[in-house]
C-alpha positions in Angstrom: -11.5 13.8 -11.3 -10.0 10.3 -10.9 -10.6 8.4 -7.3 -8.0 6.6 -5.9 -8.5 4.0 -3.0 -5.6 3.1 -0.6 -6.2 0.0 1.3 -4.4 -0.8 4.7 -6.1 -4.3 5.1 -3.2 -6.1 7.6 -2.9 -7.6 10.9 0.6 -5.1 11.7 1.1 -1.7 10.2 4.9 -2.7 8.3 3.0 -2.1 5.6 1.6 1.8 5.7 5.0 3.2 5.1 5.2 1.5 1.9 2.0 3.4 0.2 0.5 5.8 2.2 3.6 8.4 1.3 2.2 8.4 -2.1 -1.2 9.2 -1.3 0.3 11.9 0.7 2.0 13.3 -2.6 -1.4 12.6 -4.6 -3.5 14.7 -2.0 -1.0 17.4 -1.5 -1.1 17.4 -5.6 -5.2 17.8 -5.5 -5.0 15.8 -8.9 -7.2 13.2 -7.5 -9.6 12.4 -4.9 -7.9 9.9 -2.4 -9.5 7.9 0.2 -7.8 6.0 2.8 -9.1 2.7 3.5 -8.5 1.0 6.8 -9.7 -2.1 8.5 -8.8 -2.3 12.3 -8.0 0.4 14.5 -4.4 0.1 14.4 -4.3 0.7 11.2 -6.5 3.9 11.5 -3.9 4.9 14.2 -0.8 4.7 12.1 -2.7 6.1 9.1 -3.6 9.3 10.6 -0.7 9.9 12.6 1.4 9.2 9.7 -1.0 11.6 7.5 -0.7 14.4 9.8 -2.7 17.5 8.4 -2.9 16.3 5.0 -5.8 13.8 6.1 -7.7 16.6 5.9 -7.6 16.7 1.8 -8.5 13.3 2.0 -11.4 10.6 2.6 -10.7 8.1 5.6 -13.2 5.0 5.7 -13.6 2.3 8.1 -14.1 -1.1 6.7 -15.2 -3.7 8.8 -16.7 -6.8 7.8 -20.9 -6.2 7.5 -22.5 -9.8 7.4 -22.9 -12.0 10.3 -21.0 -14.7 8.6 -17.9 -12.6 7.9 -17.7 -11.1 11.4 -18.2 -15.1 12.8 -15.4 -16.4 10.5 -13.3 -13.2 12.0 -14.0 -13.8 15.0 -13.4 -18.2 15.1 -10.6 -18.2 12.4 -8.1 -14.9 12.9 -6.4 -16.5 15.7 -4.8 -18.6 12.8 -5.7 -17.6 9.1 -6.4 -14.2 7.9 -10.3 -14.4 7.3 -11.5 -11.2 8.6 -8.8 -9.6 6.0 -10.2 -12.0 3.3 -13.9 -10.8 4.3 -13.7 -6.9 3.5 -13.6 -7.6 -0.2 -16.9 -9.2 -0.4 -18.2 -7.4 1.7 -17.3 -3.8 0.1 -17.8 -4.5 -3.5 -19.7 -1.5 -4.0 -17.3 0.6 -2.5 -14.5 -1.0 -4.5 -16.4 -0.5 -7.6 -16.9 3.1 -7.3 -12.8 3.6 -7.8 -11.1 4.1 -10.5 -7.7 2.7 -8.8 -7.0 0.8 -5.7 -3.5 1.2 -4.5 -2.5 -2.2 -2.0 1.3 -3.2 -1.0 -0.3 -6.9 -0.9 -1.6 -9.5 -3.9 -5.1 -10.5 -1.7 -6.9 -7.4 -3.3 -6.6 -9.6 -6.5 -9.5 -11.8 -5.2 -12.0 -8.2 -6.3 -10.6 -9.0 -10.0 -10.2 -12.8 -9.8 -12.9 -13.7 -7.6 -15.4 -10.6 -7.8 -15.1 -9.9 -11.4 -13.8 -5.9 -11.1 -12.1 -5.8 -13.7 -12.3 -2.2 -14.6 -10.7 -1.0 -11.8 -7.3 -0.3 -11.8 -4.8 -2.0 -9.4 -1.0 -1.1 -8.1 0.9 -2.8 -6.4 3.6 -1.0 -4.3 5.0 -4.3 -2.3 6.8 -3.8 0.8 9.8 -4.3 1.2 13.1 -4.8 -1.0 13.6 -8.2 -0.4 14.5 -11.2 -2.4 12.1 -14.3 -1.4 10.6 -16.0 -4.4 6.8 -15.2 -3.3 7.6 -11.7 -4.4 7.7 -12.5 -7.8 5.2 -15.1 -8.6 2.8 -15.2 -11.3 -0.1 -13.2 -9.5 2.0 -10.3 -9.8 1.5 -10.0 -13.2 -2.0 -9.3 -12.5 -1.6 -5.9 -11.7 -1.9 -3.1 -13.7 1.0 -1.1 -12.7 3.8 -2.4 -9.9 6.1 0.4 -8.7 9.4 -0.9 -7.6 12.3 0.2 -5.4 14.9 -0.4 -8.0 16.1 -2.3 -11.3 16.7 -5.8 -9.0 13.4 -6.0 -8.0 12.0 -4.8 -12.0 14.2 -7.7 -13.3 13.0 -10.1 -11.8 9.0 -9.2 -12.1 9.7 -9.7 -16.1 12.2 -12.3 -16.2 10.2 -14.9 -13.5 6.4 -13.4 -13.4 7.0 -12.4 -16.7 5.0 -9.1 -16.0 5.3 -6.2 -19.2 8.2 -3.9 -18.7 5.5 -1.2 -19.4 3.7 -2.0 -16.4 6.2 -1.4 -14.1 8.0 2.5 -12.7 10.9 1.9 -10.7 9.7 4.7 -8.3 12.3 4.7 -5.6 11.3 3.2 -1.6 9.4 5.6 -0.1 9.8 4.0 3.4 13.1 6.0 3.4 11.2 9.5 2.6 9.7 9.3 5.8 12.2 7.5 8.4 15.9 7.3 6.6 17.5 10.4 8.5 14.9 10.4 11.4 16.5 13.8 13.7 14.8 12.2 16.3 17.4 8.8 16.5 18.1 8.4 20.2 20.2 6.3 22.3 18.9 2.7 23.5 21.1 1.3 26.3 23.2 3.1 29.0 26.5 1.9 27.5 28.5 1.9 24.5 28.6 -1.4 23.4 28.2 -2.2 19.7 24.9 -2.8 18.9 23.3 -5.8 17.6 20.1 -6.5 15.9 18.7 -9.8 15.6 15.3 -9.7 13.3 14.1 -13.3 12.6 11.2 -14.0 10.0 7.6 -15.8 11.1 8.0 -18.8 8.4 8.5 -21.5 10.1 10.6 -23.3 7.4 12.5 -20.0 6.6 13.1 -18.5 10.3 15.9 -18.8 12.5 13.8 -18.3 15.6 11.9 -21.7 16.1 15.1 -23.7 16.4 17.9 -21.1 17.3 16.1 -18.4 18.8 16.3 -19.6 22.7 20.3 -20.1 22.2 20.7 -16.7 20.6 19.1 -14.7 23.6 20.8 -16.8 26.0 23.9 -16.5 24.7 23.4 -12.5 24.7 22.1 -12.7 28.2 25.2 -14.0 29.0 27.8 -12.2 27.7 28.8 -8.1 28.3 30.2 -7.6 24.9 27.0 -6.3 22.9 23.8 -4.7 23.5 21.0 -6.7 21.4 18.1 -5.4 20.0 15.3 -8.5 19.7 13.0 -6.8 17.0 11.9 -9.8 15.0 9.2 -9.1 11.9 6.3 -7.9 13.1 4.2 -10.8 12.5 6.0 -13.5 14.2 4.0 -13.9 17.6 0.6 -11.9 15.8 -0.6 -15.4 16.3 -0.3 -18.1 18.2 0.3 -20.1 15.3 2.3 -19.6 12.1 0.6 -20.9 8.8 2.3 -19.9 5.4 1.7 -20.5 2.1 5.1 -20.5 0.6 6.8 -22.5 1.8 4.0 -24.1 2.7 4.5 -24.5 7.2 2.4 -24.4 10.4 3.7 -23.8 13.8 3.2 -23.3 17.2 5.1 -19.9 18.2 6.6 -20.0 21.7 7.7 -16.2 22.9 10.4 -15.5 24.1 11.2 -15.8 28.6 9.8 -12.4 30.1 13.3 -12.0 31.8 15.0 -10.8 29.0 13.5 -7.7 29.3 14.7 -7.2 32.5 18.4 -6.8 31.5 20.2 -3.2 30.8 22.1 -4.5 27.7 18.8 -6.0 25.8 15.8 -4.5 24.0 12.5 -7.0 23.3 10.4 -5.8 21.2 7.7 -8.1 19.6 5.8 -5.3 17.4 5.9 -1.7 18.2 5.6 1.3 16.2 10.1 1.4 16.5 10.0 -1.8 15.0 9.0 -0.6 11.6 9.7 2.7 11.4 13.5 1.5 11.1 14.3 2.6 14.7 16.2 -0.2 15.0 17.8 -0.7 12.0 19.3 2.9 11.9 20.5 2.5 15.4 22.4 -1.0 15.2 26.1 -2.0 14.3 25.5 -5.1 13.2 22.4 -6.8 11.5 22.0 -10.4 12.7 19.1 -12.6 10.7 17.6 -14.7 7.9 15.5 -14.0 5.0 14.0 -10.6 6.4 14.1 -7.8 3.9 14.2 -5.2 6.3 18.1 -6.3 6.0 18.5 -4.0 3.1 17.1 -1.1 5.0 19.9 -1.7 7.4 22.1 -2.1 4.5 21.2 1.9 3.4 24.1 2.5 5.0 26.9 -0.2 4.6 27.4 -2.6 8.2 28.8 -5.7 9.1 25.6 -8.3 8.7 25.7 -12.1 10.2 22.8 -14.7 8.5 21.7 -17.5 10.4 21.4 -20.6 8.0 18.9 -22.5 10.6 17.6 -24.8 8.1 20.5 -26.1 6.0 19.9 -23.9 2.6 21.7 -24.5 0.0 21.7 -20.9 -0.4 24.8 -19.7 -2.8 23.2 -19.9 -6.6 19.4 -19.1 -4.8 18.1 -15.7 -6.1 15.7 -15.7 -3.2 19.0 -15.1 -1.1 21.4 -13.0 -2.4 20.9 -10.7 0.7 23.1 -13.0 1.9 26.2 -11.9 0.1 26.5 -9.2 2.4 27.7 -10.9 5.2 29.3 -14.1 6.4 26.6 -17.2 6.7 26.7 -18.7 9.9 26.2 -22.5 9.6 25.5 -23.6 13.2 24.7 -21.9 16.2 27.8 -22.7 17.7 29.8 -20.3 15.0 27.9 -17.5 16.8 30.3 -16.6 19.0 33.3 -16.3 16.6 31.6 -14.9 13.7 30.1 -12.0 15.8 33.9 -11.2 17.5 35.4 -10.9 13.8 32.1 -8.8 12.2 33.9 -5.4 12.3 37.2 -7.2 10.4 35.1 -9.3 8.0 33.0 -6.0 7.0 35.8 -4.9 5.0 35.5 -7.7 2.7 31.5 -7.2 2.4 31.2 -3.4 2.0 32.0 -3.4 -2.0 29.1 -5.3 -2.3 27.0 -4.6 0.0 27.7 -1.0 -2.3 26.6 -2.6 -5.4 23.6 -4.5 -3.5 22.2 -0.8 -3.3 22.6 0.5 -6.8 20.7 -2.6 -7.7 17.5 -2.7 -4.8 17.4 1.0 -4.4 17.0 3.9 -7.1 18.1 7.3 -6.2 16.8 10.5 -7.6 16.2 14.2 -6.5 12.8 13.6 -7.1 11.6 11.6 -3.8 9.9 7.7 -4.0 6.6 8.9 -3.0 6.4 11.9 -5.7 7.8 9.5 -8.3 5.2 6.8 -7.2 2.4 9.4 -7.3 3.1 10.1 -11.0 3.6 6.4 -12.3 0.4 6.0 -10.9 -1.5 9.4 -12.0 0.2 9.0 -15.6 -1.4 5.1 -15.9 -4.7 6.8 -15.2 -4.1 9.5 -17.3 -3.4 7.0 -20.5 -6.2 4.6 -19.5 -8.6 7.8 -19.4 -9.4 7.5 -16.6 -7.7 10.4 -15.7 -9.3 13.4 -17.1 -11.5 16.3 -15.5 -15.2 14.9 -15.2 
């Protein structure tokens, strides 16, 4: 029987919901042997309360880095770069080896087949997230063996810029939404009926509206009583006390935001809870206020007036890496705020045709749900490698 590896290996757990549905489906299947890899305690947490019962049909491993050297560079560096996440490969080649797939929604893992020569294992790539940014379809995606995608947008792009074979890709469906789409358990966030915004700002520094609008926007809701806001900003923004990206290439300092806005009745802050990506938020708000963050098309699952905040002067309109901004008006200076939010419900009525058609194309929709479809892409690539037959 075929063994299959998941591998949570991140800082924040954004990224569980976007694989660990389909080693649900494999396990529930029993046509593999799945193990669950995780590599902090967070992660473990989310895993297993994500997992439920079915982690008992399958293997859950803590990986921690084993040499002094790796728990040092951990321990001096992860304030501001990654190492400890970069360690665990090295340090768990054996266990890597003994797979004969290793499912990741990140491109690190790569470094076991660039770096650490295993080249016979098997790797899939279920990203995370439906988004648009260039980094999601550079070259090292074409390293994988198998990519399973939300929806024909997203497969487009993989052949036409990472020039990745059609054949290695299933458009699979987002398996996010199997788990937290029509969540019974939606409740209400502020003591009023106010329409709702959410503002969700990104951690690049040369792509975020946060590190030079950020302090205006929450004064300017603390100030006024016609919204509620929700301040749920990715995950990763203040993980660190500094910001260092790759593409675009940035570093920054990250300043938080003034402890007093939680203390008013019409705003939520939340800088990295569990609600903050298990679409809490984006279910529950009117209107979608932010940059280049792709949870904007999991708000957009169900058509809403949407505000971007062009912080950084983009010339934005012929950019692939932004076409979530054609659902909603741009807003060029920080100024505009005020006006463009008081004519969002009006405007909407232009956007929703294509916010519509924005769907069809990032999303695909079956009876079959994401995480069965992703299970058999991924059992089906095994099966025709052969590395998916009884032993």
């Amino acid at each position: 029987m075929s063994r299959i590896g998941f591998l949570f290996n991140h800082d924040q757990t954004h990224q569980v919901a976007h694989s660990l549905p389909i080693a649900l489906e494999i396990a529930r299947s029993g046509a593999a042997e799945v193990s669950l890899l995780v590599t902090n305690a967070m992660m473990k947490a989310a895993v297993e309360a994500m997992a439920g019962e079915l982690l008992a049909k399958m293997t859950l491993i803590d990986l921690a880095p084993k040499s002094f050297v790796s728990r040092a560079a951990a321990g001096l560096l992860d304030r501001f770069i990654p190492a400890g996440k970069l360690s665990i490969y090295r340090d768990h080649l054996d266990l890597f080896r003994s797979f004969d797939a290793l499912v990741v929604s990140e491109k690190s893992s790569l470094l076991l087949k660039t770096r650490y020569g295993l080249n016979d294992l098997k790797f899939v790539h279920t990203r995370h997230g439906a988004g648009d940014r260039a980094i999601g379809f550079n070259p090292e995606s074409a390293k994988f063996d198998l990519i399973l995608v939300a929806g024909p947008k997203i497969r487009d792009r993989l052949i036409a810029e990472a020039e990745v074979p059609p054949e290695r890709i299933a458009v699979t469906g987002y398996c996010k939404f199997d788990q937290f789409l029509n969540d019974p358990a939606a409740r209400k966030l502020f003591p009023n009926d106010r329409p709702v915004v959410l503002y969700n700002p990104h951690p690049s520094p040369k792509l975020s509206s946060w590190y030079l609008w950020g302090d205006y926007i929450l004064d300017y809701f603390a100030r006024q009583s016609r919204y509620n806001l929700i301040f749920a900003p990715h995950v990763m923004l203040f993980e660190r006390n500094w910001t260092v990206t790759i593409d675009p290439p940035a570093i920054a300092r990250v300043h938080k935001p003034g402890a007093h806005y939680s203390n008013l009745s019409h705003m939520l802050v939340d800088l990295g809870s569990d609600a903050s990506v298990d679409m809490t938020y984006t279910n529950a708000a009117d209107i979608y206020l932010g940059d280049v963050s792709s949870q904007v098309y999991e708000f957009l699952v169900k058509p809403r007036p949407c505000l971007f905040l062009n912080a950084h002067k983009v010339d934005w309109r012929n950019d692939a890496s932004y076409t979530h901004w054609q659902a909603g008006p741009v807003v060029e200076s920080v100024e505009a705020l005020d006006v463009a939010l008081s004519s969002a419900f009006e405007i909407f009525k232009k956007y929703r045709s294509r916010q519509e058609a924005m769907l069809e194309e990032t999303f695909s929709v079956s009876e079959t749900p994401a995480a069965q479809r992703g299970a058999q892409a991924i059992l089906a690539m095994l099966k025709q490698s052969g590395k998916g037959q009884p032993q």
